[in-house]
C-alpha positions as CSV (number, residue, x, y, z in Angstrom):
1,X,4.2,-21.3,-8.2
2,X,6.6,-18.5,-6.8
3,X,8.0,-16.2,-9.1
4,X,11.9,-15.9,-9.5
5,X,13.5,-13.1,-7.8
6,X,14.3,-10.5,-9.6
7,X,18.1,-9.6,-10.1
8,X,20.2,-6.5,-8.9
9,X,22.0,-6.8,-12.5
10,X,18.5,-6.9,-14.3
11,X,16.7,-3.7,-13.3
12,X,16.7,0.0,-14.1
13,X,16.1,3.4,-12.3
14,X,12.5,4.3,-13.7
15,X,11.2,0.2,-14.7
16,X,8.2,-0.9,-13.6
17,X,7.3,-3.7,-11.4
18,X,4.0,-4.2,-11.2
19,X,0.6,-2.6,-10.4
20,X,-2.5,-3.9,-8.8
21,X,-5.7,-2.7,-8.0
22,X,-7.2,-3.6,-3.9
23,X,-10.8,-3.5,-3.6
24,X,-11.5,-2.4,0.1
25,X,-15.4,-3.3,1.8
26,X,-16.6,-2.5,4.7
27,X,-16.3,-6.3,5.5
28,X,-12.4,-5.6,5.0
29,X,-12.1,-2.7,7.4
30,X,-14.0,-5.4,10.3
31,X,-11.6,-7.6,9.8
32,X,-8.7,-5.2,10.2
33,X,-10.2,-3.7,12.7
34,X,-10.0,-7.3,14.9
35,X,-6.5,-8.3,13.7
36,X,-5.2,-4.8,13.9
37,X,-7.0,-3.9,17.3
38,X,-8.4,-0.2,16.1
39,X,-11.7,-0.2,16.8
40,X,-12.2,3.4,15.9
41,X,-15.5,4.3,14.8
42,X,-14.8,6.5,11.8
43,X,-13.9,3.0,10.4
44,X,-17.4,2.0,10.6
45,X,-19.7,4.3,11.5
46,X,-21.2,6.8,9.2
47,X,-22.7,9.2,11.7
48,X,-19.2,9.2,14.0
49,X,-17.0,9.4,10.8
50,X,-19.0,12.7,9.1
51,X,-19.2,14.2,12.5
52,X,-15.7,14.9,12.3
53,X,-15.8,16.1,9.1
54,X,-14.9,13.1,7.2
55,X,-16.7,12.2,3.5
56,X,-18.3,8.9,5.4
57,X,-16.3,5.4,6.9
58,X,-12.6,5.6,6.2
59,X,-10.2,2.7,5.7
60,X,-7.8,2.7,8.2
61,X,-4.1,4.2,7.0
62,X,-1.9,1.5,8.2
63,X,-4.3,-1.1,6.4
64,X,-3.6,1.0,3.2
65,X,0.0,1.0,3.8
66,X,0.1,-2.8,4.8
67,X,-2.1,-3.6,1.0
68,X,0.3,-1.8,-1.0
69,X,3.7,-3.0,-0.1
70,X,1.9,-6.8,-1.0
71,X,3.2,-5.4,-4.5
72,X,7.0,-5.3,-3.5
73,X,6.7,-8.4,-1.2
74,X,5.2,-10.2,-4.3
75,X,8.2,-8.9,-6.9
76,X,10.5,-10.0,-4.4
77,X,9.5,-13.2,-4.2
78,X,10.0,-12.7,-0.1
79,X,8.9,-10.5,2.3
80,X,11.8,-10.7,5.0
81,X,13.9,-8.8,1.2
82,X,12.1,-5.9,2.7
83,X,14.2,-3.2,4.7
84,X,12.6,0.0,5.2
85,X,9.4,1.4,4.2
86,X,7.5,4.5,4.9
87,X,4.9,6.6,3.5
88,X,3.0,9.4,4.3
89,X,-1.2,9.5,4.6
90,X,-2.1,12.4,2.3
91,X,-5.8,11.6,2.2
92,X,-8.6,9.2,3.2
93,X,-9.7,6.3,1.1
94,X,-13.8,6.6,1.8
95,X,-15.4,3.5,1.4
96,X,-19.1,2.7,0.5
97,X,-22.2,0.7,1.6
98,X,-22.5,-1.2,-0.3
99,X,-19.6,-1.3,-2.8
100,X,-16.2,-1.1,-2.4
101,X,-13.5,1.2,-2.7
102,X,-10.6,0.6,-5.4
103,X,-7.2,1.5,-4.3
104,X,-4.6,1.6,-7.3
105,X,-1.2,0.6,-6.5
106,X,2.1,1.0,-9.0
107,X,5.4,-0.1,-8.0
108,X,8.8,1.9,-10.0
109,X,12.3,1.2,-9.6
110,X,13.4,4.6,-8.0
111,X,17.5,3.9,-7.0
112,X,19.8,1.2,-7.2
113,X,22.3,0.5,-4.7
114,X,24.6,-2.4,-5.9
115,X,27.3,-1.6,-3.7
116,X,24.6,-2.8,-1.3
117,X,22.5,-5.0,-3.5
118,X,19.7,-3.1,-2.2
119,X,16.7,-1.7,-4.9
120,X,14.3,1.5,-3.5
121,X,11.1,0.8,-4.4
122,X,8.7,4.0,-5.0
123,X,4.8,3.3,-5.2
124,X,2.2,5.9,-6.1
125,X,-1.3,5.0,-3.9
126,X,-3.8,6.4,-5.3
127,X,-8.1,6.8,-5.0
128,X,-9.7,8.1,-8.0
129,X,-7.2,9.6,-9.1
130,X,-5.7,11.2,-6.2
131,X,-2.6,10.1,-3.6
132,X,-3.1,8.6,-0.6
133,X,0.4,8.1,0.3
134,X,2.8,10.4,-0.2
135,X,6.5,9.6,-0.4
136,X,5.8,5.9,-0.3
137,X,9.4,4.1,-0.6
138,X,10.5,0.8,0.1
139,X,14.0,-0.5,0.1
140,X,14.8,-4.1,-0.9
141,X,17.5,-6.4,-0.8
142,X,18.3,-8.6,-3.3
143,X,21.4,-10.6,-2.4
């Protein structure tokens, strides 16, 4: 079942729209790895990854920033609703062997534009605690 689109005359500067957590494996990063074609070693390999100084295997950044806008695609009810989106990779997401690492996402209503009909979506990444993408901001259209 898909959820209704939200309306333009609906929402509020500041309202929530959803959060989620993504639980990211190592299995994950091997499978981004082949669909995304970076086979970079600090996404798999311990040794390589805290030779350059990293905490261990790192999730790639662009898979980060491709799981969290799944929030705004889903409260849109459409992904093709999304216009512009950027971030900025503050820090790594380290992920274990074995375990996996837990990414929270949370998705607030930071402008309206009904002149527009567009919504800018803000989302705070976050790894225990601390952000992983700065100045993460989508923009949506809603008509």
């Amino acid at each position: 079942m898909t959820a209704a689109r939200p309306e333009l005359s609906g929402l509020e500067v500041g309202q929530e729209i959803g959060r989620r957590t993504i639980a990211v494996e190592r299995g994950t990063l091997v499978r981004y790895a082949g669909a995304g074609g970076d086979f970079n070693p600090i996404h798999y390999n311990d040794v390589v990854a805290r030779g350059v100084g990293l905490p261990g295997v790192i999730a790639h950044g662009m898979f980060t920033m491709g799981a969290a806008i799944e929030l705004v695609a889903d409260w849109a009810g459409d992904p093709g609703a999304i216009l512009e989106y950027g971030v900025r990779f503050t820090r790594p997401v380290p992920v274990p062997n074995p375990g996996a690492a837990r990414i929270e996402v949370t998705g607030v209503i930071g402008a309206l534009d009904p002149d527009a009909g567009t919504v800018r979506i803000d989302l705070a990444v976050e790894f225990e605690g601390a952000k992983v993408l700065g100045k993460a901001q989508a923009v949506v259209r809603l008509r």
